[in-house]
C-alpha positions in Angstrom: -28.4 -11.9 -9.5 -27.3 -12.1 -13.1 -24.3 -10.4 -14.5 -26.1 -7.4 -16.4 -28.0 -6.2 -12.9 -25.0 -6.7 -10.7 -23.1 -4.5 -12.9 -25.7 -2.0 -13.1 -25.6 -2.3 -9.3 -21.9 -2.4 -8.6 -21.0 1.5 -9.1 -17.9 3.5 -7.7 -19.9 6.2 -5.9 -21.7 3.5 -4.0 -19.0 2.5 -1.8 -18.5 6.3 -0.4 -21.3 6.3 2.0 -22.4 3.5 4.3 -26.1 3.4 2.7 -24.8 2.8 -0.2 -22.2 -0.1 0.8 -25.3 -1.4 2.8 -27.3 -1.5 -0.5 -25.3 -2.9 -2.2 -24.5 -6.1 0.3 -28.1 -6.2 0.9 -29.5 -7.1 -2.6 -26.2 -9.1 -3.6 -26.5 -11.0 -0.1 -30.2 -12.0 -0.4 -30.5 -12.3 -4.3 -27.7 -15.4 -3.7 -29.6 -17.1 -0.4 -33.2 -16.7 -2.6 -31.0 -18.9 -5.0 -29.8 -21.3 -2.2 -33.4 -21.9 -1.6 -34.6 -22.7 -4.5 -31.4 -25.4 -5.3 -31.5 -29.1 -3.9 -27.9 -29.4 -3.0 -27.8 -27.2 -0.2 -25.1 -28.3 1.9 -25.3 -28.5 6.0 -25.6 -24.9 7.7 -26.1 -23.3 4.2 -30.0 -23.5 4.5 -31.7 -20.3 5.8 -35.4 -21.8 6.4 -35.8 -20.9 10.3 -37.5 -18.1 11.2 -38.9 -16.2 14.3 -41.3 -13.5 15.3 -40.0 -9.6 14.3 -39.1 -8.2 17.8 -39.0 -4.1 18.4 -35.2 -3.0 17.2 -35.0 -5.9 14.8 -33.3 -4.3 11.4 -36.4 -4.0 9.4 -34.6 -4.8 6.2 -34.0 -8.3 7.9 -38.0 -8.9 7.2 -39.0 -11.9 5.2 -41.7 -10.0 3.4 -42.9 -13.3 1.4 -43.7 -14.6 5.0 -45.5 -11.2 5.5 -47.3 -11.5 2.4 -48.0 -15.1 2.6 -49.2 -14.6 6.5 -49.8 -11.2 7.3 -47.2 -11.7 9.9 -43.8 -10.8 10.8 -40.8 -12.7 10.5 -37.1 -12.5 10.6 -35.6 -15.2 8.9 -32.4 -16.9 10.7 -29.7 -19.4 10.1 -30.5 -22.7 11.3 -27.3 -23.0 12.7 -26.3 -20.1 15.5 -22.5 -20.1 16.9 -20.2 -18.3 18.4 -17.7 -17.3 15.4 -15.8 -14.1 15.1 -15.8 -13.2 11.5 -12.5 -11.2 10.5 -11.1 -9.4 7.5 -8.0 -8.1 7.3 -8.1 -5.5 4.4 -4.3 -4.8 2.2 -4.2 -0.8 2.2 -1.4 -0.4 0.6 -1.5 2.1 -2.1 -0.8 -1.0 -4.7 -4.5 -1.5 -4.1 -5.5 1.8 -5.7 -5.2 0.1 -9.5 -7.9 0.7 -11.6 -9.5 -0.9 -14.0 -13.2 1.0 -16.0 -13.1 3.2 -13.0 -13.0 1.0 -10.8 -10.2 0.0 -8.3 -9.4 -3.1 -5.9 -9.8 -1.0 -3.1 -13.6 0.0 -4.2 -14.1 -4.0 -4.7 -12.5 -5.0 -1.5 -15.2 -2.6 0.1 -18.0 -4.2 -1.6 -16.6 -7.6 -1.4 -16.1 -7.5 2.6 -19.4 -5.3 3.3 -21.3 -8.2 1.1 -19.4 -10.9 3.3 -19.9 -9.0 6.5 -23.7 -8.6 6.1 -24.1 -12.3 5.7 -21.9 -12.9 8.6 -24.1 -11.1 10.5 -27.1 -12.4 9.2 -25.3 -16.2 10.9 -25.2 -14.2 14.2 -21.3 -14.1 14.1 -19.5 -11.3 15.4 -17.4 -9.0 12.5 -14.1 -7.4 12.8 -12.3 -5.1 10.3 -8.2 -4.3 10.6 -6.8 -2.4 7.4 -2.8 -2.3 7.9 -0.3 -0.2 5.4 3.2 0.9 7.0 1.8 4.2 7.9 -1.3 3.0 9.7 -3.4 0.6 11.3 -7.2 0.7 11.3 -9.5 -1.6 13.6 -12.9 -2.1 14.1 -12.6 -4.9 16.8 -15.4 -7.7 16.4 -18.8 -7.6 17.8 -21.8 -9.1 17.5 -24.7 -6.0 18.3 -27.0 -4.9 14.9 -26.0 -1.8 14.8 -22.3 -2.9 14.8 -22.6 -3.3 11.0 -22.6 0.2 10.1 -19.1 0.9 12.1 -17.4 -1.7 10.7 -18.9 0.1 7.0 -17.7 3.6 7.5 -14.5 1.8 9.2 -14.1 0.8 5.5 -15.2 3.8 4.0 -12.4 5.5 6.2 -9.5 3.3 5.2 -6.6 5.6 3.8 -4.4 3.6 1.2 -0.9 4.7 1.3 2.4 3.2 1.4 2.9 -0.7 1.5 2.6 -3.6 3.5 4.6 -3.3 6.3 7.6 -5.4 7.3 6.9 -5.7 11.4 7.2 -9.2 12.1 4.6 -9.0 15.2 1.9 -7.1 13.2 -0.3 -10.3 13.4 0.0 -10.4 17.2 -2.6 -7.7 17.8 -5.2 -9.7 15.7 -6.4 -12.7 17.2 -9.1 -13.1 19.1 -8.5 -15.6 21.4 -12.2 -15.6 23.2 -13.9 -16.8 19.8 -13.5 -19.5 16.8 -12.6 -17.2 14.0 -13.0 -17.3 10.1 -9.9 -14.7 8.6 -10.5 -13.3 5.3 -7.6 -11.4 4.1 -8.0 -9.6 0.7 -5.0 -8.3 -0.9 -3.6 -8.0 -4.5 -0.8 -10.0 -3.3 1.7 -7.3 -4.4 4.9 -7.9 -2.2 8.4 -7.1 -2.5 10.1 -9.8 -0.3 7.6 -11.8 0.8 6.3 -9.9 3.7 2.4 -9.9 3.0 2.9 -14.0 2.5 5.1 -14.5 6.0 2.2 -12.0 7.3 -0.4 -15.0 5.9 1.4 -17.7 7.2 1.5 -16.3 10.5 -2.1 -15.9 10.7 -3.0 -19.5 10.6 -3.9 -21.3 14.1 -5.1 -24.5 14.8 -8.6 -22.3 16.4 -8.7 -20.4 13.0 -9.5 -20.1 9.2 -8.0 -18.6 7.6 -8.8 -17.4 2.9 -6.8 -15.5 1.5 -8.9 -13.5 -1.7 -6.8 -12.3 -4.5 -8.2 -9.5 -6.3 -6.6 -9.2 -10.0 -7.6 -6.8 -13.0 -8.6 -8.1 -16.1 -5.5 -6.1 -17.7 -3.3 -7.3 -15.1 -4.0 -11.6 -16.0 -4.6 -10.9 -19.4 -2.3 -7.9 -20.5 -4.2 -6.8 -23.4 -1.9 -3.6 -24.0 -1.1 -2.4 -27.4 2.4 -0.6 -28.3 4.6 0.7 -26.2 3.1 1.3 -22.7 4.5 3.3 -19.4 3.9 1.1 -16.6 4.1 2.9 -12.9 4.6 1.6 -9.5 1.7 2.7 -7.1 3.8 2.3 -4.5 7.7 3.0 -5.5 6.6 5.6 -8.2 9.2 3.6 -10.3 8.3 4.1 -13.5 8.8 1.5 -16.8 8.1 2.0 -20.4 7.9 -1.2 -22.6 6.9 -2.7 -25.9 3.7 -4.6 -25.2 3.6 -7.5 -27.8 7.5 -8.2 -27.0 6.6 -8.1 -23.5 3.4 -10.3 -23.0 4.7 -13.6 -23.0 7.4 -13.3 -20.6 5.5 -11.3 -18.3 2.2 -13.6 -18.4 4.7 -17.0 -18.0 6.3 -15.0 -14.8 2.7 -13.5 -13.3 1.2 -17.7 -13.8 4.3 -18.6 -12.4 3.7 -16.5 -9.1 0.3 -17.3 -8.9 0.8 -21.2 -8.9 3.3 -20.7 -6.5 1.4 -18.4 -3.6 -1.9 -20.7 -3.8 0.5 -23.4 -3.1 2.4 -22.2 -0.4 -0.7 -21.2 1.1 -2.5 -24.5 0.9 1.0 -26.0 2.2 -0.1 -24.1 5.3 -3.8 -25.0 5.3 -5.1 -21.4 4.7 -7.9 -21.3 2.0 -7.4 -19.3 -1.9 -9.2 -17.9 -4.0 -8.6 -15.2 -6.7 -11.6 -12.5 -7.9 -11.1 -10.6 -11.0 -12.5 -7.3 -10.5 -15.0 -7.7 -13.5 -16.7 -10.6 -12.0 -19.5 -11.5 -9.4 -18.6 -11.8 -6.0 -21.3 -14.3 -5.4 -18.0 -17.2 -5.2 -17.1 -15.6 -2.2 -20.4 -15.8 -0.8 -20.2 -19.7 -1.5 -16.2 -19.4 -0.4 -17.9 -17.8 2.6 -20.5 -20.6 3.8 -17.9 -23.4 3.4 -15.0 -22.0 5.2 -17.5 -21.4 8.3 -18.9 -25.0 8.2 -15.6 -25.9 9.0 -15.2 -24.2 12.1 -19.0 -25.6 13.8 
């Protein structure tokens, strides 16, 4: 999908209802696997070539409708490689999340972004799960594998409530792993931490049965800090409040924010768990790719 449509596509007020969040997946999901198919360096278990006969209950919008055309017949197309793989993301609420940037916020993206990977997950046949933690709740759509699944674990997302931050309880991971299943962990977080908690939290995820990617969403504002004169600057979630001159400021805060960066992706990697960082102006069709990699290392 080029860059012009997916914005077009990629709207606020579709990530409110579940047909919207659905729609949205649906088109960026099988606009980048029409591009897999037409490339010739497809790697292993990134091919979706197999198909089988449409069955009644099948999702229709699973319908290869070239195959219908070409044939007259109906097919739903598969993955040619079916596991047994519990797909989980593990969502930041914490009211951090709520920055925006042209009306759009992190938490909006980090709907789109796991809707989009769920749908392909469940396209492989994997089961999904959805946990959303903050200090004030903890929400859980435990992982299954059944169609109709799907739309929980979307209006689980729709439903998330961010408020607070990341809470300090060392056992919070506990509840999380599902020890009945290979999993694939996607947590997506801003990274905004004030000692450490959300990175021991990470750390603790990682077991030698697991995957675990961490994906970073940042603001073009926030890596680039393109402010002019003096600008108030607001905690989301201390309500601490800061009022600086932007040009005196830049340097020093960019040199500290590169600094932190560099040294979270390395930590991470230190302990085997996967990085990747998504502006909120950009395609999510890297995490699709992010996606189909990370789960080739679990068959």
């Amino acid at each position: 999908m080029k860059q012009e449509a997916y914005h077009q596509l990629v709207k606020p007020e579709l990530v409110k209802t579940v047909s919207g969040l659905a729609l949205v997946a649906r088109v960026i999901v099988d606009g980048y696997l029409s591009g897999l198919q037409h490339s010739r360096s497809v790697g292993s278990g990134m091919e979706f070539s197999q198909f089988r006969n449409y069955e009644q209950g099948d999702d229709l919008r699973l319908l290869d409708w070239k195959m219908v055309a070409r044939s007259g017949r109906y097919y739903i197309k598969q993955s040619d490689i079916e596991t047994n793989i519990a797909v989980k993301f593990i969502v930041d609420a914490s009211t951090s999340m709520l920055h925006k940037e042209d009306k759009f916020s992190k938490m909006e993206y980090a709907r789109i972004l796991v809707a989009t990977l769920a749908y392909l997950s469940q396209k492989q046949g994997d089961a999904i799960g959805l946990f959303a933690l903050n200090d004030k709740k903890l929400h859980s759509v435990y992982s299954k594998v059944q169609k109709q699944h799907y739309n929980r674990l979307l209006q689980g997302l729709i439903d998330i409530e961010n408020k607070g931050r990341w809470p300090e309880n060392p056992n919070a991971s506990k509840s999380l792993h599902d020890r009945n299943h290979k999993e694939l962990v996607f947590f997506i977080t801003d990274l905004y931490e004030h000692q450490e908690e959300l990175t021991a939290f990470i750390k603790r995820l990682k077991t030698p049965r697991n995957e675990v990617v961490v994906l970073h969403l940042m603001g073009k504002n926030e890596l680039e800090f393109n402010y002019k004169g003096t600008v108030t600057f607001e905690d989301l979630e201390t309500g601490a409040k800061r009022k600086i001159d932007a040009k005196e400021a830049k340097k020093q805060y960019l040199s500290a924010l590169n600094a932190a960066i560099k040294k979270n992706k390395n930590t991470l990697l230190t302990h085997n768990i996967g990085y990747h960082m998504f502006r909120l102006d950009e395609h999510i069709g890297e995490a699709l790719q992010a996606f189909l990699k990370q789960r080739n290392r679990l068959l």
